[in-house]
C-alpha positions in Angstrom: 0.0 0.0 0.0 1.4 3.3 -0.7 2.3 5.7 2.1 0.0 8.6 0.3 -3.3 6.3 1.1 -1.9 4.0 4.2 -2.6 6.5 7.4 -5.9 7.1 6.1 -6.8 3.9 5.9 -5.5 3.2 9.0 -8.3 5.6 10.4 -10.8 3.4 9.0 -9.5 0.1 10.3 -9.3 1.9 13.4 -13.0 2.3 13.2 -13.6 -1.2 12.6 -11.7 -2.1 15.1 -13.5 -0.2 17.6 -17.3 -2.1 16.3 -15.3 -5.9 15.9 -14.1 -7.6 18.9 -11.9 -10.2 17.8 -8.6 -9.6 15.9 -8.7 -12.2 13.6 -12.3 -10.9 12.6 -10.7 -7.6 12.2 -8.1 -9.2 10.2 -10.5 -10.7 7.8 -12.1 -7.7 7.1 -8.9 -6.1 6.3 -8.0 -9.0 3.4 -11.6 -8.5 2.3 -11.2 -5.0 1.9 -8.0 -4.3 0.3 -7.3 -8.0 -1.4 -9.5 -6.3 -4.1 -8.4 -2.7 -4.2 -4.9 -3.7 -4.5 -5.7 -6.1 -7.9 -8.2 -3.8 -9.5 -5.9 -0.5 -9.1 -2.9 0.5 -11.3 -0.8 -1.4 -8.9 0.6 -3.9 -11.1 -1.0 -3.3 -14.5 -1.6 0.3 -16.8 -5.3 1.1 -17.0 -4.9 0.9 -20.9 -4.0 -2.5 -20.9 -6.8 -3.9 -18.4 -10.1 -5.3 -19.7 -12.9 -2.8 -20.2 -15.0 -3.7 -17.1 -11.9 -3.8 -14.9 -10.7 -0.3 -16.8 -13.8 1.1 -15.4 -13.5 -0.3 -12.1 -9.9 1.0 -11.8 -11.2 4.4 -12.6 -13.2 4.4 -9.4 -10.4 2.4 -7.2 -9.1 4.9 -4.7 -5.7 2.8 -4.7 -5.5 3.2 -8.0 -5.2 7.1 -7.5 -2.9 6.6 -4.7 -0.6 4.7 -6.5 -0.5 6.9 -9.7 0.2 10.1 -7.4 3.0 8.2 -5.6 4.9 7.2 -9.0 4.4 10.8 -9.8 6.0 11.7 -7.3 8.8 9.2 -6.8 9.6 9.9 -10.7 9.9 14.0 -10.4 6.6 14.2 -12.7 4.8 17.1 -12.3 1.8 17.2 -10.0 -1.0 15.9 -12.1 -4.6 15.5 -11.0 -4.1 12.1 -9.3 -2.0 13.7 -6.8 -4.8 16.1 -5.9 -7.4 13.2 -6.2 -5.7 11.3 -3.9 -4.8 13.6 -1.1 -8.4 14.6 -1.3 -9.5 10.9 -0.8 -7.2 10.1 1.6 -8.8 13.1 3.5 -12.0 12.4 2.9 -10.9 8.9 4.5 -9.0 9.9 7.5 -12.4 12.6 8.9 -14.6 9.5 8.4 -12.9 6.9 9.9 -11.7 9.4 13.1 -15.6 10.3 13.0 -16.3 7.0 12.9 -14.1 5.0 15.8 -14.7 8.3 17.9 -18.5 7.3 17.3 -18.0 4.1 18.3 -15.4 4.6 21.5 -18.5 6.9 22.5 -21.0 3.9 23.1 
């Protein structure tokens, strides 16, 4: 997982954490979760090459923008759109799953 998307997530494990009691329940979840993300992003294959219903799946794979802004990045590109798109998701990320485990440490 790339470090532009992994504290964020984090949040929301933390979250899940907080509603499931058992770790290795927790740990399921977490394969569930990003088992997929990670092999229908841009990880390990370009979009353009990918088969049309995964290319639109990978379009809407927040993973997929993480990883795109971190090559940029790592390669001295210039900021391009996935950058912005994925420090906006992995904001949008980190509030809900902070809202959500301090929802849940509440009860």
């Amino acid at each position: 997982m790339t470090p532009v998307f992994r504290r964020p997530l984090s949040w929301v494990f933390v979250a899940v954490t907080t509603m499931v009691r058992r770790p290795e329940t927790l740990q399921a979840v977490s394969f569930i979760v990003l088992f997929p993300l990670m092999f229908s992003s841009s990880a390990y294959m370009p979009i353009e090459a990918m088969p049309t219903w995964l290319r639109v799946l990978s379009t809407v794979n927040p993973v997929t923008y993480a990883v795109d802004a971190t090559r940029a990045l790592a390669f001295d590109r210039p900021w391009s759109s996935a950058v912005i798109a994925a420090v906006g998701i992995s904001l949008v990320a980190a509030i809900a799953g902070a809202a959500l485990a301090a929802k849940a440490v509440r009860r």
